[in-house]
C-alpha positions as CSV (number, residue, x, y, z in Angstrom):
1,X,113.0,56.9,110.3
2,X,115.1,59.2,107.9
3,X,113.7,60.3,104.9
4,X,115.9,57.4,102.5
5,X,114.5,59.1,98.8
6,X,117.4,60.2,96.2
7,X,118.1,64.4,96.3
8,X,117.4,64.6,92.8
9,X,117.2,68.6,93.2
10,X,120.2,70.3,94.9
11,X,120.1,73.9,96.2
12,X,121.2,77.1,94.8
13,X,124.0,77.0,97.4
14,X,125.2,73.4,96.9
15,X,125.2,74.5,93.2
16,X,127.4,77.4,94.4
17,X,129.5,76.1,96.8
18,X,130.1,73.1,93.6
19,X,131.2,75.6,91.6
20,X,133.4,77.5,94.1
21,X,135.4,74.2,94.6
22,X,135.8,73.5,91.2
23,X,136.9,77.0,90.5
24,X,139.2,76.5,93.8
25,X,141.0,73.8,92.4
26,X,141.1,75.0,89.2
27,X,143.3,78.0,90.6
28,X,145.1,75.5,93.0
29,X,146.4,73.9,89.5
30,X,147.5,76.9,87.9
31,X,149.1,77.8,91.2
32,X,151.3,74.6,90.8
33,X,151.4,75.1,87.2
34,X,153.0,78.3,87.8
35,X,155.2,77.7,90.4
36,X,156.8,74.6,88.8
37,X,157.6,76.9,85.7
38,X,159.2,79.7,88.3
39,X,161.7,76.7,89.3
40,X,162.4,75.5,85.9
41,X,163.3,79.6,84.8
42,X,165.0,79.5,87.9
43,X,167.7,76.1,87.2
44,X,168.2,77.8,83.7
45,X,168.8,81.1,85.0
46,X,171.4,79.7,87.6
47,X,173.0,77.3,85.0
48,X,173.2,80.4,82.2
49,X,175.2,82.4,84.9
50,X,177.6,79.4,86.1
51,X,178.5,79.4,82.0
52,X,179.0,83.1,82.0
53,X,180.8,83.7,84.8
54,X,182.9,80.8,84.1
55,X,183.6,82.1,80.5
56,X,184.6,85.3,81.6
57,X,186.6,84.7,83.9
58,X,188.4,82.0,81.4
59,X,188.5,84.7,78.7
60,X,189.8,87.3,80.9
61,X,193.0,84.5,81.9
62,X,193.6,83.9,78.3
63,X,193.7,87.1,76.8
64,X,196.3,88.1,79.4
65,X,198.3,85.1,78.6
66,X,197.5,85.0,74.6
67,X,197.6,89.5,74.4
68,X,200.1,90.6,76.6
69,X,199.2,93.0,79.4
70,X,196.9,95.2,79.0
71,X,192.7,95.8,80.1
72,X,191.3,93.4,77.5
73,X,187.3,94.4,78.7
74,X,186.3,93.3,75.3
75,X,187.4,89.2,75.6
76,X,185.3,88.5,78.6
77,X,182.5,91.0,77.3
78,X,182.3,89.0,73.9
79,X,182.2,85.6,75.9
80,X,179.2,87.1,78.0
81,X,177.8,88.0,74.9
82,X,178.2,84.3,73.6
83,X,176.6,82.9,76.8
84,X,173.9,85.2,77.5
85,X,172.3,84.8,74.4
86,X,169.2,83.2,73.2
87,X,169.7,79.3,74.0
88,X,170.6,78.0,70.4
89,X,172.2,80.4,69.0
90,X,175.6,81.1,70.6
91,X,177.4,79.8,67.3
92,X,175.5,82.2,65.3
93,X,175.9,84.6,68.1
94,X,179.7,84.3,68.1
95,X,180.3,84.8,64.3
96,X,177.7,87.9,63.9
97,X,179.9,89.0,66.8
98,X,183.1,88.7,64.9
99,X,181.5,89.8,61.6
100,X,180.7,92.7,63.4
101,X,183.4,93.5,65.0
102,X,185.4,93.0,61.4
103,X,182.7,95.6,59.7
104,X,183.4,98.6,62.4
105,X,186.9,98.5,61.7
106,X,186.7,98.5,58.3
107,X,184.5,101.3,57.8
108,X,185.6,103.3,60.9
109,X,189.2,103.3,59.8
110,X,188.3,103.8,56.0
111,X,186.5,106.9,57.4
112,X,188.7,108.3,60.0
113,X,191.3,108.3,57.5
114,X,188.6,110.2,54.7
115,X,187.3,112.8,57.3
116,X,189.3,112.5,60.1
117,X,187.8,113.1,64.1
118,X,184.8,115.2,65.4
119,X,181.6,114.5,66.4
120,X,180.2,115.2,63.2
121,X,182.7,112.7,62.1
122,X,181.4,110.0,64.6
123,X,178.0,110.2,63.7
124,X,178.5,109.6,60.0
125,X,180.9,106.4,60.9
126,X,178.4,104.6,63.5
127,X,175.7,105.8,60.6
128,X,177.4,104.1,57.8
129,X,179.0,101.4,60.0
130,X,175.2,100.3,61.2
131,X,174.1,100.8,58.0
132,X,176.1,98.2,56.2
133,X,175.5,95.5,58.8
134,X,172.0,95.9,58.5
135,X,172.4,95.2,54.5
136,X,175.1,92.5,55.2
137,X,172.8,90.8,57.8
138,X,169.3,91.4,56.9
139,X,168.3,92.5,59.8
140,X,169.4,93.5,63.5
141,X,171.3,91.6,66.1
142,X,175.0,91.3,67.1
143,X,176.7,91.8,63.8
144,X,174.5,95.6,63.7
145,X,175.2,96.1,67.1
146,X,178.6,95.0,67.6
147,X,179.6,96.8,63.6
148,X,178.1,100.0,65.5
149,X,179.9,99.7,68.9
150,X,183.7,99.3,66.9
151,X,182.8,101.7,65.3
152,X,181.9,104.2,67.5
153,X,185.6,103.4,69.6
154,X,187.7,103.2,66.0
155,X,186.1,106.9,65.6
156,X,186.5,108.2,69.7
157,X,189.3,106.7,71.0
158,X,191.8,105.7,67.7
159,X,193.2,109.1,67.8
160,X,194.1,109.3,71.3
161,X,195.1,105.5,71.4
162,X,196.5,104.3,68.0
163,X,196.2,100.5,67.2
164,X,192.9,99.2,68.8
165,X,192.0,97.3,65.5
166,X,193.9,94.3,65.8
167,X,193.8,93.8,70.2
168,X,189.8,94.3,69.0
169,X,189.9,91.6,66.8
170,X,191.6,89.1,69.1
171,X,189.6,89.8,71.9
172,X,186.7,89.2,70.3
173,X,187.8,85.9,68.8
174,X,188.8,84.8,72.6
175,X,185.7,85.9,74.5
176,X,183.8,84.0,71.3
177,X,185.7,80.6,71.5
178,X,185.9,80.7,75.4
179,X,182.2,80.7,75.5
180,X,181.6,77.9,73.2
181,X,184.1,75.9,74.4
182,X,182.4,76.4,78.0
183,X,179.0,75.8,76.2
184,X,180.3,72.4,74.9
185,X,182.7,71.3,77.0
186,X,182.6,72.4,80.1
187,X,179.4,72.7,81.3
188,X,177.2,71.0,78.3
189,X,173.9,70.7,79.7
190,X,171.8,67.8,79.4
191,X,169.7,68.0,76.2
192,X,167.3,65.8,76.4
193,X,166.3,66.9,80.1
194,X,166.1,70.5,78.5
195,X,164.2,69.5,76.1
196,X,161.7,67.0,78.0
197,X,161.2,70.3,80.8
198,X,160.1,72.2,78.0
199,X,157.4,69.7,76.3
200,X,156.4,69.1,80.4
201,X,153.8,72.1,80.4
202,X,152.7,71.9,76.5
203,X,151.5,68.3,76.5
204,X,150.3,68.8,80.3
205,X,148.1,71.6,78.9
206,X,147.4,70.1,76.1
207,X,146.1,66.8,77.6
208,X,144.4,68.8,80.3
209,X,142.5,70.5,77.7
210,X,141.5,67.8,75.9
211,X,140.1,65.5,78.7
212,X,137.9,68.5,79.6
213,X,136.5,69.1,75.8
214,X,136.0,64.9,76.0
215,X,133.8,65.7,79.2
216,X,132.2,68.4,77.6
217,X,130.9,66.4,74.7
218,X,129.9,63.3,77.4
219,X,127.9,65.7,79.4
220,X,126.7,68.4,76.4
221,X,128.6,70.9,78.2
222,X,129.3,74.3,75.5
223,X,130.5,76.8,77.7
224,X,133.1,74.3,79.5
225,X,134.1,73.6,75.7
226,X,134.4,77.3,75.1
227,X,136.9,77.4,78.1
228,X,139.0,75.2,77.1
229,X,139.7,76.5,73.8
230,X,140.4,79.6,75.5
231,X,143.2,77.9,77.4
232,X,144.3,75.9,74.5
233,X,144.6,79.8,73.1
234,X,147.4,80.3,75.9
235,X,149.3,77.7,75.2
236,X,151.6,80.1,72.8
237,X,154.2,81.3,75.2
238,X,154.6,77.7,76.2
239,X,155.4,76.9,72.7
240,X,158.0,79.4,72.1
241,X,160.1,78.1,75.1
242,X,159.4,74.9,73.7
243,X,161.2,76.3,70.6
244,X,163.9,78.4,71.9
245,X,164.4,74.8,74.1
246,X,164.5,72.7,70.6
247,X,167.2,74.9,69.2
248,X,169.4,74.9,72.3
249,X,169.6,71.0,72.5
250,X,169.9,70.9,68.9
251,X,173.2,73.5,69.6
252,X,174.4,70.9,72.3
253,X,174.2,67.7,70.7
254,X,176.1,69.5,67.7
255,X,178.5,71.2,69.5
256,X,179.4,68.9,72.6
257,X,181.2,65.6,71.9
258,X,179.9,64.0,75.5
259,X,176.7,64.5,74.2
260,X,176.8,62.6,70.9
261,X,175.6,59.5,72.1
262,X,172.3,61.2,73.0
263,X,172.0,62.1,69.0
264,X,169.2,59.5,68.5
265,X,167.1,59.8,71.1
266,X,167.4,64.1,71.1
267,X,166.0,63.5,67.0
268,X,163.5,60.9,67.7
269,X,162.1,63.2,71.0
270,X,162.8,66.6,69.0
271,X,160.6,65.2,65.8
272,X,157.7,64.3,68.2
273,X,157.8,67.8,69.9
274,X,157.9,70.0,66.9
275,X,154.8,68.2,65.6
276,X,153.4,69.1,68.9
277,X,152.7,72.8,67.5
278,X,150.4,71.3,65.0
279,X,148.2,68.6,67.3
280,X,147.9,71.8,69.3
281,X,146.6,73.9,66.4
282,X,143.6,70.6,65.7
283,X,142.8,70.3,69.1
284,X,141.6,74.0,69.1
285,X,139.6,73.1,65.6
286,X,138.0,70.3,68.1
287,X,137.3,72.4,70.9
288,X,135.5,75.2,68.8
289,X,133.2,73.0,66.4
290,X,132.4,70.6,69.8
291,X,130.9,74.1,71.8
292,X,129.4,74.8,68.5
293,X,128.0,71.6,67.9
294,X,126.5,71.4,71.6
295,X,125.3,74.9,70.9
296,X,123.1,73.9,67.7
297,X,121.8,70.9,70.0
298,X,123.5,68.3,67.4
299,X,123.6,65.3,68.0
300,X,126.9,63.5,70.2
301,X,127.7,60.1,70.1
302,X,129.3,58.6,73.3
303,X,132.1,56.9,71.4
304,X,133.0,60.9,70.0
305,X,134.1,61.7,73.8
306,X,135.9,58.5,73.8
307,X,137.7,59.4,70.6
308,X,139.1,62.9,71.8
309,X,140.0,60.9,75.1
310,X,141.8,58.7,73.5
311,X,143.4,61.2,71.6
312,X,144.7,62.8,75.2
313,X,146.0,59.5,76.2
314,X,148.4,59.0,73.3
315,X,150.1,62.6,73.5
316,X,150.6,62.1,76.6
317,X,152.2,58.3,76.3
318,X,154.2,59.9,73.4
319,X,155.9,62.0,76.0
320,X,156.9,59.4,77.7
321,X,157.7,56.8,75.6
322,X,160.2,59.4,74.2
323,X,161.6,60.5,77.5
324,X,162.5,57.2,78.3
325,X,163.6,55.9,75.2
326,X,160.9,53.1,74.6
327,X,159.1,52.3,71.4
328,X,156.4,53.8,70.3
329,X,153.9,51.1,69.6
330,X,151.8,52.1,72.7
331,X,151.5,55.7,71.4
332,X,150.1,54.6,67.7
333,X,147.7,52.1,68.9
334,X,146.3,54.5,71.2
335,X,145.9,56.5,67.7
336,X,144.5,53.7,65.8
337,X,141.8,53.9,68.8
338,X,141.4,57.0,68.8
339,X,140.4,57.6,64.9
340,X,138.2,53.7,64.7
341,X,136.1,55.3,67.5
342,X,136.1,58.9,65.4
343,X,134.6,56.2,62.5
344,X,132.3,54.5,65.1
345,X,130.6,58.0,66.2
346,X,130.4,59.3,62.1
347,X,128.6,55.9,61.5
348,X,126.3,56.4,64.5
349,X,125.3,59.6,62.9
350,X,126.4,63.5,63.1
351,X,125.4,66.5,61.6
352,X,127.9,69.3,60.6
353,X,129.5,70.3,63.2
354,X,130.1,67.2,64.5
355,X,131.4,65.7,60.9
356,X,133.8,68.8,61.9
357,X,134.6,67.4,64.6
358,X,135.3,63.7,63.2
359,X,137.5,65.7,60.8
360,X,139.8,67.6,62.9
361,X,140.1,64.5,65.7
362,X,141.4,62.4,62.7
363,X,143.8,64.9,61.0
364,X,144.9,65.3,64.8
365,X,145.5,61.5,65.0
366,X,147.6,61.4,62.1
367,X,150.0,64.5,62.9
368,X,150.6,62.5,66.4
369,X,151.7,59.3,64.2
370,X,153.6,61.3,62.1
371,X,155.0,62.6,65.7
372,X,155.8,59.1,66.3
373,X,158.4,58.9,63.1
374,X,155.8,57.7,60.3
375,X,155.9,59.0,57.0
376,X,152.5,61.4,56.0
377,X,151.2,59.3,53.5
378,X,151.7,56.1,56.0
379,X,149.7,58.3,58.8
380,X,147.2,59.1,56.9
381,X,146.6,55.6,55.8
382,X,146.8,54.1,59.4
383,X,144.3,56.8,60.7
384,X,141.7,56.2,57.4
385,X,142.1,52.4,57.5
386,X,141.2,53.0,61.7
387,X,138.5,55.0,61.0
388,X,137.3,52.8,57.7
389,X,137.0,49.8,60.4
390,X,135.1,51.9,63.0
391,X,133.0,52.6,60.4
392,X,132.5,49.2,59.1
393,X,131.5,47.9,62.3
394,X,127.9,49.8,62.4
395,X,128.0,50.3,58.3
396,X,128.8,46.9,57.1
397,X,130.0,48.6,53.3
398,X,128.5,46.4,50.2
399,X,131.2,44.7,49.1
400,X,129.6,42.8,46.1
401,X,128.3,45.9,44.4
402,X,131.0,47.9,45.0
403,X,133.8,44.8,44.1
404,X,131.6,44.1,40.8
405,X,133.5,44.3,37.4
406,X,131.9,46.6,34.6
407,X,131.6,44.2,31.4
408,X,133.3,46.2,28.5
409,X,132.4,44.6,25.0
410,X,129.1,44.1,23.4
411,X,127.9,40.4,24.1
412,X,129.2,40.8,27.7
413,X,126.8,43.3,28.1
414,X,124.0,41.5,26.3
415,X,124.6,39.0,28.6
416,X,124.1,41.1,31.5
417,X,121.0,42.7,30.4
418,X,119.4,39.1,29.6
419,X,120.9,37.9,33.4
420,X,119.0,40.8,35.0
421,X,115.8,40.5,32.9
422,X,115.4,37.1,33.9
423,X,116.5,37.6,37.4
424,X,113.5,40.3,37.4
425,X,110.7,38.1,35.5
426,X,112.1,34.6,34.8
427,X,108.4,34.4,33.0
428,X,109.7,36.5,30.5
429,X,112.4,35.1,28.7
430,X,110.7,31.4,29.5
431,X,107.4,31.0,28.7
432,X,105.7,27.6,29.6
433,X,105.6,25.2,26.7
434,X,102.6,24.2,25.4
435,X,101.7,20.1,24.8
436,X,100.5,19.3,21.5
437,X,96.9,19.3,20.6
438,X,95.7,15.6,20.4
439,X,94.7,14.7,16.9
């Protein structure tokens, strides 16, 4: 008959062979991870160069019709310039641009005509030219570089080819308006789609991350605690394309009239992804003072796991729920859970670290209500009163000493010292009575 007793010791190789799968599928995920981000990069890339080439070729047609003949390079160029840039900013872009433009000629003609041509001459204009953008704008971009560009062809070319300041002027208007107008109008991209494929790998991170620190805690696990803060620590570059993708739906549901109707949702979505930074920020707090709680062998209640599990679950409802437009009531009660079972594990008893812990999981709790839409101060009382009623359930709080009135005058407090006195020795205050001695 086979040998029927429990393996309650495993092998240095089945220990090794666990951990080889787990670190197989670990790098299996990433793998996904990673290629799913090469194919989002890769729609953008392919709709940012539709928009450009479309714009120049517009801008090109127009400045032919609008100008005259002539090789207008700088109308396409400028609506290039408009497209190519940073996803959000092609309105800025496309005044710096004309700012720019507006602050070569000045100074380069003001110059030419003071010191006339020469290399010497050419220096000192792009110097000066540069120079005042950079104290008009505060700092570089396309207003410095395109002030520093004009000027360098007001300074070359103006004496061989008199009149290039005005042509320059026009061009640059077209090439700006002909990209904005293919921005919005043409080709508008979907914001809320942008915006949704850019939270995609922050809350699946985050979420990730957070399910692994709630199994750390269950199974007193530091170093797999310590691992996921380090992850949580690479979570930045996702949040800066999260950013850049926040300010280029916030460009198209401004700019683009098809678009408007999508103005609610895009604020309601964009208000619950900037608080996103923030959750992110608690939820490294968590994962630091839970390895360094398991390190100083404190003590972890179960319902603590629960709590940051819980805490998981709602980010990643929120998404969601904002992606398709539903109601949030799903997300907050999955907050409310979360911080009553953050009460439930401080009432079971922690030490330090773990009070940490309690601390950072709640303030977590209320940013993700405030990511809902709810004002701070209502957050913050939804996530105490949560908490308060966790707490309650194990610490019932003494509500006829604490509820007690404080008697102000004199005789009321006579009256309470004579009510405790007698409640302590009724003998006191009451002797027996004595019968009369018979006569």
């Amino acid at each position: 008959m086979a040998d029927e007793r429990p393996d309650t010791a495993r092998s240095p190789l089945d220990q090794a062979a666990e951990r080889a799968g787990r670190e197989l599928a670990h790098v299996r995920a990433e793998g996904f991870a990673a290629g799913r981000q090469r194919l989002r990069q890769l729609e953008v890339t392919i709709v940012i160069a539709v928009q450009a080439g479309l714009a120049a070729a517009l801008a090109a047609l127009l400045a032919q019709r609008l100008l005259g003949p002539g090789a207008h390079v700088f109308a396409p160029a400028a609506a290039v310039g408009t497209i190519a840039t940073a996803i959000g900013q092609r309105a800025r872009r496309t005044f710096e641009l004309l700012i720019g433009v507006g602050l070569g000629i000045v100074v380069g003609d003001v110059l030419r005509d003071l010191l006339g041509s020469g290399y010497w001459q050419t220096g000192l204009v792009v110097t000066l030219a540069i120079a005042t953008a950079l104290l008009v704008a505060g700092r570089g971009g396309a207003l410095v570089g395109q002030a520093g560009g004009t000027a360098v062809l007001i300074a070359t070319l103006a004496p061989v080819e008199p009149g290039l300041e005005l042509p320059r002027i026009f061009d640059a208007l077209v090439g700006g308006l002909v990209g904005l107008f293919v921005v919005a109008l043409l080709l508008p991209v979907n914001p809320l789609r942008v915006l949704d494929r850019a939270t995609g790998p922050v809350v699946t991170a985050l979420t990730t991350e957070l399910d692994a620190v709630a199994r750390a805690l269950a199974t007193r696990d530091a170093d797999a605690a310590v691992r996921s803060l380090e992850r949580m620590r690479g979570l930045d570059a996702d949040v800066g394309r999260l950013n850049d993708a926040l300010s280029g739906a916030e460009e198209v549901v401004t700019l683009a009239p098809v678009r408007w109707r999508r103005r609610a949702q895009f604020h309601r979505y964009a208000t619950a992804a900037q608080h996103l930074e923030r959750v992110i920020l608690y939820a490294r707090s968590v994962a630091r003072r839970s390895a360094t709680a398991l390190q100083y062998g404190e003590p972890i209640p179960p319902t603590l796991a629960h709590a940051v599990s819980r805490l998981s679950e709602a980010v990643r409802v929120m998404r969601r729920e904002c992606r398709d437009g539903e109601d949030l009531t799903d997300t907050r009660r999955l907050v409310r859970e979360s911080a009553e079972l953050a009460g439930r594990a401080w009432a079971r008893g922690v030490r330090s670290y773990g009070d940490g812990v309690v601390t950072d999981l709640r303030t977590a709790d209320s940013e993700v209500l405030r990511a809902t839409g709810c004002d701070p101060d209502d957050a913050n009382r939804m996530v105490r009163t949560a908490a308060g009623a966790g707490e309650a359930e194990l610490r019932p709080p003494l509500r006829a000493r604490m509820a007690r009135a404080v008697p102000r005058d004199a005789r009321a407090r006579r009256r309470t010292r004579v009510a405790r006195r007698r409640r302590n020795n009724p003998d006191a205050l009451h002797p027996p009575t004595r019968t009369p001695h018979p006569t």
